[in-house]
C-alpha positions in Angstrom: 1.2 -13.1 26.2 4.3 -12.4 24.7 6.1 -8.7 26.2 6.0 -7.4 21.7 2.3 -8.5 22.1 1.5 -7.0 25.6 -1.2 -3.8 25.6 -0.3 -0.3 27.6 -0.1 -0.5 31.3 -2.7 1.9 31.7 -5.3 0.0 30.2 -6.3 -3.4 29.8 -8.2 -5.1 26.6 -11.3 -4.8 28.0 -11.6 -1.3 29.4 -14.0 0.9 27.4 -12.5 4.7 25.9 -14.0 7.7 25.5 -13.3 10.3 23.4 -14.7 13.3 24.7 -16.0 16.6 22.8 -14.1 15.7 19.4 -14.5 16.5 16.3 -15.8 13.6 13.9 -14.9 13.8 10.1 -17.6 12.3 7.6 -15.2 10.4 5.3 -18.5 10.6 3.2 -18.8 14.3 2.7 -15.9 15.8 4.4 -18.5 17.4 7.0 -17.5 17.8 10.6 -19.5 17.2 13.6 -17.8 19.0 16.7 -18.1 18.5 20.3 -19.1 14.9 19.9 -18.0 12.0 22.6 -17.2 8.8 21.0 -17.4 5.4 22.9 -15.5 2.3 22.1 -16.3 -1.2 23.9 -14.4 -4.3 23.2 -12.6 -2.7 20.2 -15.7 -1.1 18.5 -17.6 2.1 18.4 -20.9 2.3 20.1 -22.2 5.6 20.4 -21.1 8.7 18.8 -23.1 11.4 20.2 -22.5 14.4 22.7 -23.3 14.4 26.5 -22.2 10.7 26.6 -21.6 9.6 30.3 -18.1 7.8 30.9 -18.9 3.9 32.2 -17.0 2.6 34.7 -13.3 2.0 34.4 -13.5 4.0 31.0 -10.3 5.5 29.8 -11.4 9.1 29.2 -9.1 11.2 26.7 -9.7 15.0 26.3 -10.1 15.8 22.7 -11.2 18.9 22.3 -10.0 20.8 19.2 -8.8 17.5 18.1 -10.4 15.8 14.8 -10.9 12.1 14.5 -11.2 10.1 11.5 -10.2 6.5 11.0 -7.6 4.4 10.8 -5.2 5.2 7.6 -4.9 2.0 5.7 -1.7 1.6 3.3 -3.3 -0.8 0.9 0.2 -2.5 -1.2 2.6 -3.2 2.2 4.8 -5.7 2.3 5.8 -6.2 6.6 5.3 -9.5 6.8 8.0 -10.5 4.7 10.5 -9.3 7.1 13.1 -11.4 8.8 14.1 -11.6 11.1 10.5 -11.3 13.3 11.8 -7.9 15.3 12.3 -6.5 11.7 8.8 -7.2 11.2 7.5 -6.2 14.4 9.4 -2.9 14.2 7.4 -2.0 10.9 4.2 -3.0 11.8 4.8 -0.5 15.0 6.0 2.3 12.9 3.1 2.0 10.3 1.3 2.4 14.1 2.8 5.3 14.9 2.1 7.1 11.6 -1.0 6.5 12.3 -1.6 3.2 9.9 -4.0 0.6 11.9 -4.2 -1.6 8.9 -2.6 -2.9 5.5 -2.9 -5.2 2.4 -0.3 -7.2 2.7 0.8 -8.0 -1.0 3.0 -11.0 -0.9 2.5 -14.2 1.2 3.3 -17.3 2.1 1.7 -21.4 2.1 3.4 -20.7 5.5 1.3 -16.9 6.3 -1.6 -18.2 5.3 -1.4 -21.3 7.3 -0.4 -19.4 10.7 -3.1 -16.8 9.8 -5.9 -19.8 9.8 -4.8 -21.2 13.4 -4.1 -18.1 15.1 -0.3 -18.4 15.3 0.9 -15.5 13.5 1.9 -13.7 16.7 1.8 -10.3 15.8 2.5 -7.5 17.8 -0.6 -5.8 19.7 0.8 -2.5 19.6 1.4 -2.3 15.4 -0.6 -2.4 12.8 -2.6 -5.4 11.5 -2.9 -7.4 8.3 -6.2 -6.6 6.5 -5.8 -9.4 3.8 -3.0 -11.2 2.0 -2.5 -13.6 -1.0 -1.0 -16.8 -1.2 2.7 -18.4 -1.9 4.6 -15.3 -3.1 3.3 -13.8 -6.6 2.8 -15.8 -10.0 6.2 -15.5 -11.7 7.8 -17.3 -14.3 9.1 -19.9 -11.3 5.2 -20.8 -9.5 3.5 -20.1 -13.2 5.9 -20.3 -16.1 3.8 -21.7 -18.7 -0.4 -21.1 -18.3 -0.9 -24.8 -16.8 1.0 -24.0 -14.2 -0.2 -20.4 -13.3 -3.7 -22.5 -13.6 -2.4 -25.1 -10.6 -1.1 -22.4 -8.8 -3.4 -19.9 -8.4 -5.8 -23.7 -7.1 -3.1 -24.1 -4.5 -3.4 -20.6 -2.9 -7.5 -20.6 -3.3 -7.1 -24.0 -1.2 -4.6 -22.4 1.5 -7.2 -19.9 1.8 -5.2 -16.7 0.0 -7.5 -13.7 0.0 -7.1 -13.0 -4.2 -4.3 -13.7 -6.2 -0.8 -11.3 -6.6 0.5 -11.5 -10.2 4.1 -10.2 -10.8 6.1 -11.1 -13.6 4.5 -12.9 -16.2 3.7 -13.1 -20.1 0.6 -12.5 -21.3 -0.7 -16.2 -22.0 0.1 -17.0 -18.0 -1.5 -13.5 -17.1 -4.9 -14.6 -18.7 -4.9 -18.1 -17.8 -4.5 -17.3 -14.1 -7.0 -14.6 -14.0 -9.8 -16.8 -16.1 -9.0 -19.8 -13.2 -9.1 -17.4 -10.2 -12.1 -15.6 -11.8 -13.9 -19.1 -12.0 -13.0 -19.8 -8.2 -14.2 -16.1 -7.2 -10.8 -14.6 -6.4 -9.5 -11.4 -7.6 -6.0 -11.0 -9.1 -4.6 -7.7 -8.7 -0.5 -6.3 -9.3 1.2 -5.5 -12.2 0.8 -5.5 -16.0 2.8 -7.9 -17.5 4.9 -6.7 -20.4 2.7 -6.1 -23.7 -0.5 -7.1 -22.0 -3.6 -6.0 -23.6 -4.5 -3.3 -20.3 -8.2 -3.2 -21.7 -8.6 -6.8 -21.6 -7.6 -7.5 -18.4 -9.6 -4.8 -17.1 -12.5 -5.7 -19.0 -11.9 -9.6 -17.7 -11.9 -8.0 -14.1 -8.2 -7.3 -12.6 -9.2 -5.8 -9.8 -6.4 -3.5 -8.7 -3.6 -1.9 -11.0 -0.4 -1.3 -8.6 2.5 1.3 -9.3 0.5 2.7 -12.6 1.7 -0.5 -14.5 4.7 0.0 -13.1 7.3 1.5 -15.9 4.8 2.1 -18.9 2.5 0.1 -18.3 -0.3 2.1 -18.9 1.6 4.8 -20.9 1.4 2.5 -24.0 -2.8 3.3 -23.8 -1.9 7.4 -23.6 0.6 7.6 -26.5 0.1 8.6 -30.2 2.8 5.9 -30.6 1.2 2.7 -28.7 3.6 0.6 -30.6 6.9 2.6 -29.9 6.4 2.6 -26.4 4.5 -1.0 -25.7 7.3 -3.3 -24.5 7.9 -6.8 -26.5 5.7 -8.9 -24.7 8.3 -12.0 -25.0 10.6 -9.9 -22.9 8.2 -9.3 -20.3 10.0 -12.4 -17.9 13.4 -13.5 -17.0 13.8 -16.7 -18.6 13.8 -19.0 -15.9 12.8 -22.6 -15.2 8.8 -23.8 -16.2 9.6 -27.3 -14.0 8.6 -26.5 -10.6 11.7 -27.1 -8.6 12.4 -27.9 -4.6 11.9 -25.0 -2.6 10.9 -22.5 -5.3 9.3 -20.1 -3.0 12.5 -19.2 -1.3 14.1 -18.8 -4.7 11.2 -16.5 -5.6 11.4 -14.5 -2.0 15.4 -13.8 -2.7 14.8 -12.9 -5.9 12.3 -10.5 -5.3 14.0 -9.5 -2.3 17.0 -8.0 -4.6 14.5 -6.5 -7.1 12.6 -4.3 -5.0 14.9 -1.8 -3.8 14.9 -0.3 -7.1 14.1 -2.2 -10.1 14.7 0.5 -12.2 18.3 -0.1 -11.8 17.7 -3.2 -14.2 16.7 -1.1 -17.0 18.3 -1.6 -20.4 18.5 1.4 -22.7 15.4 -0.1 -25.0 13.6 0.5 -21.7 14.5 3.5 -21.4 14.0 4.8 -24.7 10.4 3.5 -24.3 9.9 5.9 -21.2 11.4 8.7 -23.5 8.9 7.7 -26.8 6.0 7.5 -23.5 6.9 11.1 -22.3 7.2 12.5 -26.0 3.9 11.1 -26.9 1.7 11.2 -23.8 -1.6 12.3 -24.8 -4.3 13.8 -22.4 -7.3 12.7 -24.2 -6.1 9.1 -24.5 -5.4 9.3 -20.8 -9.2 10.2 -19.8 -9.9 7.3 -22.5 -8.1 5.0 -20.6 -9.7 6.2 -17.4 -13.1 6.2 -18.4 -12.2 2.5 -19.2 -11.1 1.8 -15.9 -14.1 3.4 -14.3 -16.3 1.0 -16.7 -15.1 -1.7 -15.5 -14.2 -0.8 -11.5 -10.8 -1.3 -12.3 -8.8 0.1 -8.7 -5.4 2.1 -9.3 -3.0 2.2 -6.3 -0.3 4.2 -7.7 2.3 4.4 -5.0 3.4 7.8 -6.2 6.4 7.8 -3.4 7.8 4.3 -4.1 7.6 5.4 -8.0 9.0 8.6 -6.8 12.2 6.9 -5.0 13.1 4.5 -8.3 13.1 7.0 -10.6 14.4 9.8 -8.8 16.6 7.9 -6.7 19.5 10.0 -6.3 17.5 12.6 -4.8 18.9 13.7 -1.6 16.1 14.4 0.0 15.7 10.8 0.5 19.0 10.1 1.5 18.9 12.9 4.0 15.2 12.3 5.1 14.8 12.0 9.5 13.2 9.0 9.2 15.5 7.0 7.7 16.6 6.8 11.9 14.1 4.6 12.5 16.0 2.0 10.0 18.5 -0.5 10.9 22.3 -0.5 9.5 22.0 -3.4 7.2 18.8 -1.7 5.3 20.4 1.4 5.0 23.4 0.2 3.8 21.0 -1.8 1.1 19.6 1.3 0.1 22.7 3.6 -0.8 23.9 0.7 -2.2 21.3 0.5 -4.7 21.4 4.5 -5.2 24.8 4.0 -6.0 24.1 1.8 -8.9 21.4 3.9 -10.3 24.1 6.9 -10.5 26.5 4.6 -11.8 24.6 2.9 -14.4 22.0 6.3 -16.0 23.9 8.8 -18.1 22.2 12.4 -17.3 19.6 12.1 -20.2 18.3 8.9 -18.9 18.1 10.6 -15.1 16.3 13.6 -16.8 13.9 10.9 -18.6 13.3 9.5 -15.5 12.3 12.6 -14.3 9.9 13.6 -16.5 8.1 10.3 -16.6 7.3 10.9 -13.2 5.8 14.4 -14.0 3.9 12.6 -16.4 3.1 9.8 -14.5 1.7 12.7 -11.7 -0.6 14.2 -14.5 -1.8 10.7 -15.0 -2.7 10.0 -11.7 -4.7 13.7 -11.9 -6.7 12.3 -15.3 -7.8 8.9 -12.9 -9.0 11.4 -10.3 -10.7 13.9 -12.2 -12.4 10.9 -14.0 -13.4 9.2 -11.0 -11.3 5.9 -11.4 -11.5 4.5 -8.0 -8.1 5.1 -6.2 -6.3 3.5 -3.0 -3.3 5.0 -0.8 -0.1 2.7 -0.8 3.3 2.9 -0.4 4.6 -0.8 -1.3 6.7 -0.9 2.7 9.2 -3.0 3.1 12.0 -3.4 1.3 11.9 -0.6 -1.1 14.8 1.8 -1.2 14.4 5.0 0.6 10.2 3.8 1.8 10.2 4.1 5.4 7.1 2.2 6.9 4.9 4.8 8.1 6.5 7.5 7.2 6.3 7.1 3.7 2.4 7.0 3.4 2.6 10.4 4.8 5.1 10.7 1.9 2.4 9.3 -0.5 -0.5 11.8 0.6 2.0 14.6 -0.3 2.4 13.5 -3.8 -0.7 12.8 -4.6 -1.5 16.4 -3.5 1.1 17.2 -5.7 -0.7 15.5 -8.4 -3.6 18.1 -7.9 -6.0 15.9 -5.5 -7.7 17.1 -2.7 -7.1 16.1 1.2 -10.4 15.2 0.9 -10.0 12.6 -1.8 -6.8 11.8 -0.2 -8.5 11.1 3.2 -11.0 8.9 1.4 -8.4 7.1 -0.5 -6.7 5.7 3.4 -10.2 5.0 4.9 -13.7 5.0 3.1 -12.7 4.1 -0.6 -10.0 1.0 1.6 -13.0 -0.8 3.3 -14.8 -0.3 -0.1 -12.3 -2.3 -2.0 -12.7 -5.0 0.9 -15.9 -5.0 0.9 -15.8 -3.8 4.7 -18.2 -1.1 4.7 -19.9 -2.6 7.8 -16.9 -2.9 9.8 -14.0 0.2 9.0 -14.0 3.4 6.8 -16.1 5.5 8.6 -16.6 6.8 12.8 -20.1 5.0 13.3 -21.2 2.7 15.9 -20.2 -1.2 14.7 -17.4 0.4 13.7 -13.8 -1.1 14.5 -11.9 1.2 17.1 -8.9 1.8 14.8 -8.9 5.9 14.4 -6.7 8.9 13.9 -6.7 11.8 16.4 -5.3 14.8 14.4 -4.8 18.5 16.1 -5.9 19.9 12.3 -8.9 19.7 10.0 -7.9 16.9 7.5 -9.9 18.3 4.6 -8.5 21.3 4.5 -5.1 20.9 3.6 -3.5 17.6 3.0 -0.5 18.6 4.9 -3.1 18.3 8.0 -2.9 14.5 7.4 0.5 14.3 9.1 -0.7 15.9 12.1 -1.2 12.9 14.1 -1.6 13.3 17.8 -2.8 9.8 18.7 -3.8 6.9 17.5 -6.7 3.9 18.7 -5.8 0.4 18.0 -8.6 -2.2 19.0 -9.7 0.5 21.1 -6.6 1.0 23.0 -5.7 4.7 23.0 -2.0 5.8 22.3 -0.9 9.3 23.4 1.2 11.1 21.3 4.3 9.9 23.8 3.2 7.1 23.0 3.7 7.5 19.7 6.6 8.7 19.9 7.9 5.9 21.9 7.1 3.3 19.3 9.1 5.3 16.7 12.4 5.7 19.3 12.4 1.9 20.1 13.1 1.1 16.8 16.8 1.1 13.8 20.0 0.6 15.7 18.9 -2.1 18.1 18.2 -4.7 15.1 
């Protein structure tokens, strides 16, 4: 065992826990059940019950006026793509700190997938872990240029055993051709609209999962009284970019991704932005609950990563610039980050700023219609890579603006834990605190569904039924930023 793989000394694998005289929270109802012990055994629940008698060797943690729930999940995360590996391993151990046991990882590798299959991905004990991932990067105009192609590729990552299928940038001819192909071979393709795509369609062909609200205006094209003024081109929906597959093209793909997604607003041209400006001028409330009730229909899944649409379009804000966090982040990274900022001042003239600004109000009141409607909704924060998103940290960062967006802590709480193992189809095995349960939970010193701010009141954290105290916590966020 490896020493970034090694559990706490005070406890080995194989020792039970038990929680004693907590309060549980019913991700279901948002009922609480106090002064209730809860057992974990070889990294599951079970018993959850009061008067429980501690086995032998148990690790016995006092939680009295404390309130467990499970594991927050940030369901579009991107750790694994970090390089080098102590990059990665830091953000899987500050999504662990936070208080995040588990993530969809939402770009992958021939490579990740292989190492996932024979057990050599050597991750970190003490972090969080990889709930699912997708194959060789995303479908782009270099892996799927032309719909043959997007048809051969999303057969390679089925074969390398990807989990569903991440589509990126692509035109609407590739978009359909890869979801009809990984619809035949039963794998969902979830990510982002391409340019001009018809949004009902793909929803009513079965994309499973919308990321980002689009991103851009997406979906704002389906709530305007001007669809046409504010639904992009679709032939510019793709850099124009070799169709002949050339020698390693997924490392082309990875360094050209890896310069977009700081801030790929800053790649805006004014027709762009104008669109956003037609999209806030025009929004309309009732096509937005149209375009919901759609979406509900057809079990269409939003993850809207408020805070990473939050830090593209209000970039110069300097309350992510000045944010404590941003301590747990290495030199180079940082440096990345203002240097992106920089361009966004550089390049937007005060009206396009102020645009951006109010697209995100609207883009808030959107996320509110989904909710009120019932779409079904997932908390994300797209980590790492993105200017100013802080693994962790910014989830916590995510829960506040979706309560800014008018949801509950309630639906919030559900959105990290209940309505994640839903999407997964992992009822059985996360999203609640029931025996059969995974040990992956959240101790919190406040009643989560009662204010969303309560979220961040983490006070310690089971992984694989390993308790961490909260100086334990703490310690995982200090070893982290100026020693990389």
């Amino acid at each position: 065992m490896t020493d970034s793989a090694r559990p706490p000394a005070h406890e080995t694998a194989r020792d039970p826990l038990l929680l004693r005289s907590v309060t549980v929270v019913d991700t279901r109802t948002g009922s609480l059940t106090p002064d209730t012990d809860v057992l974990v055994r070889d990294g599951r629940i079970t018993e959850v019950r009061p008067g429980i008698e501690a086995p032998p060797r148990a690790a016995v943690v006092d939680a009295r006026n404390r309130y467990v729930v499970p594991g927050y999940n940030d369901m579009h995360a991107h750790p694994l793509d970090q390089l080098p590996a102590r990059s990665r391993d830091r953000d899987l151990r500050l999504l662990l700190a936070y208080g995040v046991t588990g993530f969809r990882q939402m770009s992958g590798s021939l490579d990740l997938l292989r190492r996932r299959a024979d057990g050599t991905l050597d991750l970190p004990l003490d972090g969080a872990r990889p709930l699912t991932m997708p194959g060789a990067v995303m479908l782009t105009p270099l892996n799927a240029g032309t719909p043959e192609q997007a048809t051969a590729t999303v057969r390679e990552q089925h074969a390398a055993g990807a989990d569903f299928i991440k589509v990126a940038l692509a035109t609407p001819p590739v978009f359909f051709a890869a979801q009809a192909e990984a619809r035949r071979l039963g794998l969902t393709i979830v990510g982002h609209l391409p340019e001009g795509i018809d949004v009902a369609e793909a929803s009513r062909l079965g994309m499973k999962s919308i990321e980002h609200l689009g991103p851009g205006v997406g979906l704002f094209a389906c709530c305007s009284t001007d669809q046409d003024g504010v639904r992009p081109d679709p032939a510019a929906g793709a850099p124009k970019l070799p169709v002949t597959k050339l020698p390693f093209m997924d490392r082309l793909v990875d360094r050209m991704v890896k310069r977009m997604v700081v801030n790929p607003i800053t790649m805006a041209k004014p027709a762009s932005v104008e669109r956003m400006r037609r999209a806030v001028d025009t929004y309309d409330a009732a096509l937005a609950h149209l375009l919901a009730a759609r979406f509900v229909d057809d079990d269409t899944w939003q993850v809207p990563t408020l805070i990473r649409v939050k830090t593209q379009e209000l970039a110069d804000d300097p309350d992510f610039a000045e944010a404590p966090e941003l301590r747990h982040m290495d030199a180079p990274t940082l440096k990345r980050w203002r240097q992106a900022t920089g361009r966004f001042e550089k390049k937007f003239p005060a009206a396009a700023r102020a645009t951006f600004r109010e697209l995100y109000e609207r883009q808030l009141q959107l996320t509110h219609a989904f909710d009120e409607a019932g779409v079904p909704m997932l908390t994300g924060s797209d980590t790492s890579g993105a200017g100013w998103v802080v693994p962790g940290a910014s989830l916590h960062r995510e829960f506040d603006e979706l309560g800014r967006a008018g949801l509950s802590a309630l639906r919030i709480l559900q959105m990290t834990t209940l309505r994640a193992a839903e999407f997964l189809g992992t009822t059985d095995t996360m999203g609640t605190v029931e025996p059969g349960r995974l040990a992956d939970l959240v101790l919190l010193d406040a009643n989560p569904v009662e204010r969303v701010e309560n979220l961040h009141r983490v006070v310690g954290v089971v992984r694989d039924g390993r308790h961490y105290a909260q100086d334990e916590l703490s310690g995982l966020k200090d070893g982290t930023g100026a020693d990389l």
